[in-house]
N, CA, C and O atoms as a DFTB+ gen file, in Angstrom:
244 C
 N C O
     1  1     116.822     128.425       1.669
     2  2     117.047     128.238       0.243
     3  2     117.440     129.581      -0.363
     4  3     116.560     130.439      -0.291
     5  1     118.696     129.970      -1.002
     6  2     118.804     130.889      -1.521
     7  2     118.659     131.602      -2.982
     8  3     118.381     130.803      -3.877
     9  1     118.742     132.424      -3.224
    10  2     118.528     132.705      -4.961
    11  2     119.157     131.660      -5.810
    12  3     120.268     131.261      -5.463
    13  1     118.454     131.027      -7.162
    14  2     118.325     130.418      -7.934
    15  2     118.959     130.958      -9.176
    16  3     118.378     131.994      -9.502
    17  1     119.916     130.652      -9.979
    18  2     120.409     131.206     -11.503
    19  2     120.314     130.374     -12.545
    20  3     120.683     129.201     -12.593
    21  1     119.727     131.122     -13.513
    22  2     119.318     130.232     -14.419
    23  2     120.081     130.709     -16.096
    24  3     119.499     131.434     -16.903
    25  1     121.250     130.196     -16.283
    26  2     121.549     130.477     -17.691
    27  2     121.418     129.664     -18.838
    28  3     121.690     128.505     -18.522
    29  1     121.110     129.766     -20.076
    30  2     120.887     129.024     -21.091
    31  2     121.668     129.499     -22.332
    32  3     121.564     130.621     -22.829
    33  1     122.626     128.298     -22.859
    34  2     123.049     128.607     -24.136
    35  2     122.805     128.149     -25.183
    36  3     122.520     126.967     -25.377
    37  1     122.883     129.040     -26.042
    38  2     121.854     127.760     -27.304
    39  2     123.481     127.511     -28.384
    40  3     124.679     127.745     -28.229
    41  1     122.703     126.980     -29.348
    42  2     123.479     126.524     -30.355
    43  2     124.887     126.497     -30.279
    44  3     125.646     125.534     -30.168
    45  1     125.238     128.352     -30.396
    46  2     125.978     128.893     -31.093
    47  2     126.802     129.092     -29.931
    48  3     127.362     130.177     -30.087
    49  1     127.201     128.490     -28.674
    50  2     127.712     129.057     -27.485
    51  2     127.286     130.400     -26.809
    52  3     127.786     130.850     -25.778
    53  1     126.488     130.858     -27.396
    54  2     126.015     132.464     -26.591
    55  2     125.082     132.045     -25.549
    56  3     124.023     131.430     -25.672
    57  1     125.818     132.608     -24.216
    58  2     124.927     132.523     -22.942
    59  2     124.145     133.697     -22.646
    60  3     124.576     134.849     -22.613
    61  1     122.839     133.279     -22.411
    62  2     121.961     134.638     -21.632
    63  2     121.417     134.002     -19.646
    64  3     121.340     132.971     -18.979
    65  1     121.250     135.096     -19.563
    66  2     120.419     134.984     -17.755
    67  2     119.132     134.787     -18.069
    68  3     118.408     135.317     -18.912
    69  1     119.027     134.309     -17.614
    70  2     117.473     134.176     -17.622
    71  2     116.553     133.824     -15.953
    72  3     116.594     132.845     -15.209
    73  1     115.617     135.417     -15.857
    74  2     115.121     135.561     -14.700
    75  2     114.173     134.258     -14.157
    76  3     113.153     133.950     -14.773
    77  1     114.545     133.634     -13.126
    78  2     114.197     132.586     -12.617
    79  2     113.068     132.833     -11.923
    80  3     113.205     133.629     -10.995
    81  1     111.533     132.193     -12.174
    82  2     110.622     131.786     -11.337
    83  2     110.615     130.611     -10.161
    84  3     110.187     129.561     -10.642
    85  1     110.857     130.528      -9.194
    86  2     111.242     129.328      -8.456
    87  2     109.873     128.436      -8.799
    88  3     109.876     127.309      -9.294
    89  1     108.806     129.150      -8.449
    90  2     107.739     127.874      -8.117
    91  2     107.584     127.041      -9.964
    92  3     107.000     125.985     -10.208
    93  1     108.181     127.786     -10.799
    94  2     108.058     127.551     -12.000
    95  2     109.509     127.320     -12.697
    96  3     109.723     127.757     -13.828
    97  1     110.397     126.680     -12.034
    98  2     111.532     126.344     -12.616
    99  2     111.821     124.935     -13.310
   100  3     112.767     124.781     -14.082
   101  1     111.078     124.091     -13.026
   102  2     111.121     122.943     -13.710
   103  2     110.273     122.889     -15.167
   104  3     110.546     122.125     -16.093
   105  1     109.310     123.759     -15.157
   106  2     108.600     124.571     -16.527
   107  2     109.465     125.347     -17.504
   108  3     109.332     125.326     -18.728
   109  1     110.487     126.123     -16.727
   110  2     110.980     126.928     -17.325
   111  2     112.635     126.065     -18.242
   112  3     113.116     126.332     -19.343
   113  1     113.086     125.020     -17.189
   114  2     114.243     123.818     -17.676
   115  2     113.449     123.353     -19.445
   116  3     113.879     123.455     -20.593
   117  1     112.221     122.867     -18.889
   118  2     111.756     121.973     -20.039
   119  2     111.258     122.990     -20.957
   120  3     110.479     122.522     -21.788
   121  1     111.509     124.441     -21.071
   122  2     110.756     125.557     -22.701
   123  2     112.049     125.156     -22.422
   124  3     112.060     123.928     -22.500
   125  1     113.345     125.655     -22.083
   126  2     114.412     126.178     -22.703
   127  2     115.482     125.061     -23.563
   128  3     116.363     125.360     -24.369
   129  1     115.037     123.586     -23.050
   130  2     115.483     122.473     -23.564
   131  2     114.242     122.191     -24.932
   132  3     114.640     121.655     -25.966
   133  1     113.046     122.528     -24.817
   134  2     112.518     122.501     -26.121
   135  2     112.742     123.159     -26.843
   136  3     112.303     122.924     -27.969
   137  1     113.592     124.423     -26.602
   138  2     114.000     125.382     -27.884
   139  2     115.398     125.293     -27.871
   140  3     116.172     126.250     -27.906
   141  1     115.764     123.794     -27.807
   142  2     117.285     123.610     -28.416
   143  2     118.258     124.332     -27.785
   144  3     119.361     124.505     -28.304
   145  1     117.869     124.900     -26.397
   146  2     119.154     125.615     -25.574
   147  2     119.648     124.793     -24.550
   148  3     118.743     124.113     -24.066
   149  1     120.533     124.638     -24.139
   150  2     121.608     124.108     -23.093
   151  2     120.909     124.936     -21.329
   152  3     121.513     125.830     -20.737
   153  1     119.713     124.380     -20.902
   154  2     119.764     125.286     -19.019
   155  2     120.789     124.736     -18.426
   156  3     121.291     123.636     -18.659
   157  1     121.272     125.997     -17.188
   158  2     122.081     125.144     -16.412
   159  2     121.588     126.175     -15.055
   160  3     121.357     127.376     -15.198
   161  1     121.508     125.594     -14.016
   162  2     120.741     126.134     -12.638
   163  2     122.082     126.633     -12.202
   164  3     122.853     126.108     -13.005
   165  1     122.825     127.400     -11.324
   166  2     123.390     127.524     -10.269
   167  2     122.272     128.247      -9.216
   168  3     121.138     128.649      -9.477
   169  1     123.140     128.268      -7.699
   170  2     122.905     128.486      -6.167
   171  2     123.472     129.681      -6.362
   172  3     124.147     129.840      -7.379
   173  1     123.309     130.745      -5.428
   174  2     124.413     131.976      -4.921
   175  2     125.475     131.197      -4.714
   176  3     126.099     131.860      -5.543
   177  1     126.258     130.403      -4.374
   178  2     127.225     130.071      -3.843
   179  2     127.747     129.325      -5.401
   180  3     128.740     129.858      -5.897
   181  1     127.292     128.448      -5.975
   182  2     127.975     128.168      -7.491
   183  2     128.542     129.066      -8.180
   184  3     129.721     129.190      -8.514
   185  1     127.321     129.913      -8.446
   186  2     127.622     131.053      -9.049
   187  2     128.892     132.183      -8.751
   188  3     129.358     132.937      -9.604
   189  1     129.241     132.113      -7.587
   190  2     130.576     133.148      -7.237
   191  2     131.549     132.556      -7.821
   192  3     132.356     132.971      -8.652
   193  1     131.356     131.074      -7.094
   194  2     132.586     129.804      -7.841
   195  2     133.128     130.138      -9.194
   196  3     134.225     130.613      -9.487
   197  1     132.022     129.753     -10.035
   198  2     132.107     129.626     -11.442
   199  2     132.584     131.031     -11.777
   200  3     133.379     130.704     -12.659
   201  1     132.679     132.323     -11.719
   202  2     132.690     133.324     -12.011
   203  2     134.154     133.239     -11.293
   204  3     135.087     133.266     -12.096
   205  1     134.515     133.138      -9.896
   206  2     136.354     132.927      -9.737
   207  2     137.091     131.873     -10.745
   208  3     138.279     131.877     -11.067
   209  1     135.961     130.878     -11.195
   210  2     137.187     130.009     -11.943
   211  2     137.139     130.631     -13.266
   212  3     138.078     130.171     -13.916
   213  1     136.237     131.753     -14.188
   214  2     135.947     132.320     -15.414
   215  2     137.372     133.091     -14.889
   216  3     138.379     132.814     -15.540
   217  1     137.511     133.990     -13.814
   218  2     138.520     134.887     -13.756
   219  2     139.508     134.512     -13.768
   220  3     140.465     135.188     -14.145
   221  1     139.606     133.076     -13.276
   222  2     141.363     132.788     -13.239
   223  2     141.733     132.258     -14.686
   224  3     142.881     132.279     -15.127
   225  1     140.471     131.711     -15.473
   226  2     141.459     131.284     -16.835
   227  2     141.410     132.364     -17.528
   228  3     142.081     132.356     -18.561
   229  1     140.830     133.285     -17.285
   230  2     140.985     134.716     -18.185
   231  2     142.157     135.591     -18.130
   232  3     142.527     136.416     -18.966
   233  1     142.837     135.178     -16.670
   234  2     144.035     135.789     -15.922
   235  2     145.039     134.756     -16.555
   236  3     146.173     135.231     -16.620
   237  1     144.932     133.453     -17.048
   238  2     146.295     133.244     -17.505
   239  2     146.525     133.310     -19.308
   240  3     147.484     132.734     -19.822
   241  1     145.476     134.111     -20.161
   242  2     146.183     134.018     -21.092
   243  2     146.757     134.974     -21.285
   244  3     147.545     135.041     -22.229
């Protein structure tokens, strides 16, 4: 099982990291959805993904 990423955006579209407890990640989904923020988990391996596909639409405007 590899490292766990945990970002949350609230309202206003602003994303933060937020340091992931594994044994406490399903605790940590349900504060960040009670305070009206958007969690979203990635894997090491999502995470590279998502960050090549951030670069390529950043590369075509």
């Amino acid at each position: 099982m590899g490292r766990k990423y945990l970002f949350s955006e609230d309202a206003d579209g602003r994303v933060r990291e937020v340091k992931v407890d594994p044994r406490h990640l399903d605790k940590q989904l349900r504060e960040e959805r009670a305070a009206g923020r958007t969690p979203t988990v990635l894997d090491e391996d999502e995470r590279i993904l998502f960050g090549q596909l951030v670069n390529g639409l950043n590369d075509q405007r």
